[in-house]
C-alpha positions as CSV (number, residue, x, y, z in Angstrom):
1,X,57.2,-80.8,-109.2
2,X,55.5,-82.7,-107.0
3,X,54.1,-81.8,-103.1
4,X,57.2,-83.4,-101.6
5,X,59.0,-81.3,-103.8
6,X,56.7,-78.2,-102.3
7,X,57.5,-78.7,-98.9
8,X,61.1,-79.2,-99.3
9,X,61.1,-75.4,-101.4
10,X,58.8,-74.0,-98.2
11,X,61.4,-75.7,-95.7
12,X,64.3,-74.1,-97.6
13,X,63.0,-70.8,-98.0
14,X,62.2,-70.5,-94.3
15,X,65.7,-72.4,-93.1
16,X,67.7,-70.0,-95.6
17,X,65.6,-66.2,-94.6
18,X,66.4,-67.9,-90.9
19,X,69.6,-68.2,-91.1
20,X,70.2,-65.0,-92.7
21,X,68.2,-63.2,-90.4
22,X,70.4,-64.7,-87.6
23,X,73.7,-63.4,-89.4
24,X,73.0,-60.1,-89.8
25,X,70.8,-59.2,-87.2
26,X,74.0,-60.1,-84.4
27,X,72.0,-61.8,-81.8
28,X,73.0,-63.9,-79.1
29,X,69.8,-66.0,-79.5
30,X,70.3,-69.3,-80.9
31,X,70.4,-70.0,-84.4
32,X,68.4,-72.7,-84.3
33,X,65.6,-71.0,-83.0
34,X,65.7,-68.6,-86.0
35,X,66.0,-71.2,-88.6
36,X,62.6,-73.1,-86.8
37,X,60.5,-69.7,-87.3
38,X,61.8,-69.0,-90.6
39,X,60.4,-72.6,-91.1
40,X,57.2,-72.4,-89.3
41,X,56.3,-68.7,-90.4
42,X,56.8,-70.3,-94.3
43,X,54.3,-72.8,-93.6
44,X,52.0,-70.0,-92.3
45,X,52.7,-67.8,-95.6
46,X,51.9,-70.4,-97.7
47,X,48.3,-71.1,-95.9
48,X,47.6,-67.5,-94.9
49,X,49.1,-65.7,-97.8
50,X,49.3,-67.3,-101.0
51,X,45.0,-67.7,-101.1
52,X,44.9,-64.3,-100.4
53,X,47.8,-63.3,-103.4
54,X,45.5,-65.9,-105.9
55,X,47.7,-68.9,-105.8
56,X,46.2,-71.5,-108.3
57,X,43.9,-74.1,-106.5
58,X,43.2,-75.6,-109.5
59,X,46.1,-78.9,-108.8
60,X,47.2,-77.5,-104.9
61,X,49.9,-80.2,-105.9
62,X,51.3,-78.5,-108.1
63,X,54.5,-76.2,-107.7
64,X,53.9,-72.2,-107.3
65,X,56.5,-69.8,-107.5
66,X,53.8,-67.4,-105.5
67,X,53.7,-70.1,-103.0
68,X,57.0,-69.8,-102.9
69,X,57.3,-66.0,-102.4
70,X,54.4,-66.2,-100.2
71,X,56.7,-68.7,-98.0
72,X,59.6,-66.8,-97.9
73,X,57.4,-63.5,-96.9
74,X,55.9,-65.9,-94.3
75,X,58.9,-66.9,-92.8
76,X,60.3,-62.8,-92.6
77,X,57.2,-61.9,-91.1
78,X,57.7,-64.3,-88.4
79,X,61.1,-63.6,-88.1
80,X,60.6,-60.0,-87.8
81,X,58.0,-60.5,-85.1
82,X,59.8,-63.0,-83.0
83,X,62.5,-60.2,-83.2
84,X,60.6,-57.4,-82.0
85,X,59.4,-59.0,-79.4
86,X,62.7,-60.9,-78.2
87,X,63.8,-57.4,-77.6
88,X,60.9,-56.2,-76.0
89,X,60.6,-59.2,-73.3
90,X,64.3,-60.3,-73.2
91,X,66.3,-57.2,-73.4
């Protein structure tokens, strides 16, 4: 798999944790919002996280199921944080 192929699995992970996010936690907020920091909070796992986890840099092309994971606990660490503090400002 390719790095095309990389982003599209970071993209999904964070569009997919978003939007689940968004259904069960009930919230008036647009969906969109959460499917945008599930997305951006995946790219921030993968460059934050996965270095720190010992993602191969050997070919950074290359597909990583712990870049993978590393999105997807990226993108619902943002989400949990955006929550917490949507409540605490907004509510």
């Amino acid at each position: 798999m390719g790095s095309g192929m990389n982003f599209v699995a970071w993209i999904a992970a964070g569009i997919i944790i978003g939007w689940l996010v968004h259904r069960f936690m009930n919230e008036d907020a647009n969906r969109l919002a959460y499917l945008a920091v599930g997305v951006l909070g995946a790219f921030a796992g993968v460059e934050l996280l996965a270095p720190v986890l010992g993602a191969p840099v050997v070919d950074p092309n290359a597909f990583s199921m712990l870049k993978l994971v590393s999105s997807a606990l990226g993108a619902s660490a943002a989400l949990i944080v955006g929550t917490l503090v949507l409540r605490k400002f907004f509510h």
